[in-house]
C-alpha positions, 0 to 999 in steps of 0.5 A: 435814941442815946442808947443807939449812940453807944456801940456796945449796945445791940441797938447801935446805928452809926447814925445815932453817933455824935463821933460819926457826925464829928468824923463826917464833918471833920473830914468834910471840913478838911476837903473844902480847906484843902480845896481852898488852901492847896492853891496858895500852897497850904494845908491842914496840917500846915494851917494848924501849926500856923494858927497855934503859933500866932497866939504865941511867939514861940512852943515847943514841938511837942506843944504844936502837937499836943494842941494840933492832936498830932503824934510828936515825930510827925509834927516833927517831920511836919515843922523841918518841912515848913522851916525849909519853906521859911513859914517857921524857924526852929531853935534849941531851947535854952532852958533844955537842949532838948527841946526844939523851940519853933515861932513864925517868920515873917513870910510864915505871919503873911501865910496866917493871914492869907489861910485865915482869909479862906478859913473865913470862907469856909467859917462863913459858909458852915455857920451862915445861920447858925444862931452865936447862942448855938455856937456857944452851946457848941463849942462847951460841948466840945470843951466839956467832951475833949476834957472827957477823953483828954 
């Protein structure tokens, strides 16, 4: 079966592959989030910066990016729209005056609570019968693949 996963073998299905199923839900997951999100004005993109940014009191742009898997100028593009929503503020750094310091404001930390209501939602739903022992094994997969490609 693994052999089909590979697609340089001729006996490739895309069905076989663990990145389809990835891309699939991936891609399911950010159709039910928007779904869930776009009513109190949020979104994926938006949801990520703000979860980074709550473990933290403040990273650097091309922090966010690195960890939200996002190209520099768009995570750039990204947090000047979100600073105009007040959700971030922006600041140089003072170790290096080129580096773009952002943390969360208030009104941003209200919107952390508010995404991850309906985050939890979406949580509760997709692993409802997932045993945590599988959950676990999953996510060290995921690490250990991540740390493969990274």
């Amino acid at each position: 079966m693994w052999r089909q996963a590979n697609p340089t073998n001729a006996a490739f299905s895309p069905d076989a592959s663990p990145f389809f199923h990835l891309s699939r839900l991936t891609g399911l997951y950010h159709l039910r989030m928007d779904a869930h999100l776009k009513p109190i004005g949020m979104d994926v993109p938006r949801w990520r910066v703000l979860n980074i940014l709550s473990e933290r009191d403040y990273a650097t742009i091309s922090t966010i990016a690195d960890l939200a898997v996002i190209r520099v100028p768009t995570m750039t593009k990204l947090i000047y729209r979100m600073e105009a929503e007040d959700l971030v503020s922006t600041q140089v750094s003072a170790r290096d005056g080129r580096v773009t310091e952002v943390s969360l404001t208030e009104k941003g930390r209200a919107a952390v609570e508010q995404v991850r209501a309906k985050a939890g939602l979406i949580f509760e739903r997709a692993f409802h019968d997932v045993e945590d022992a599988e959950i676990d094994a999953f996510m060290k997969t995921l690490r250990k693949i991540y740390d493969n490609i990274y």
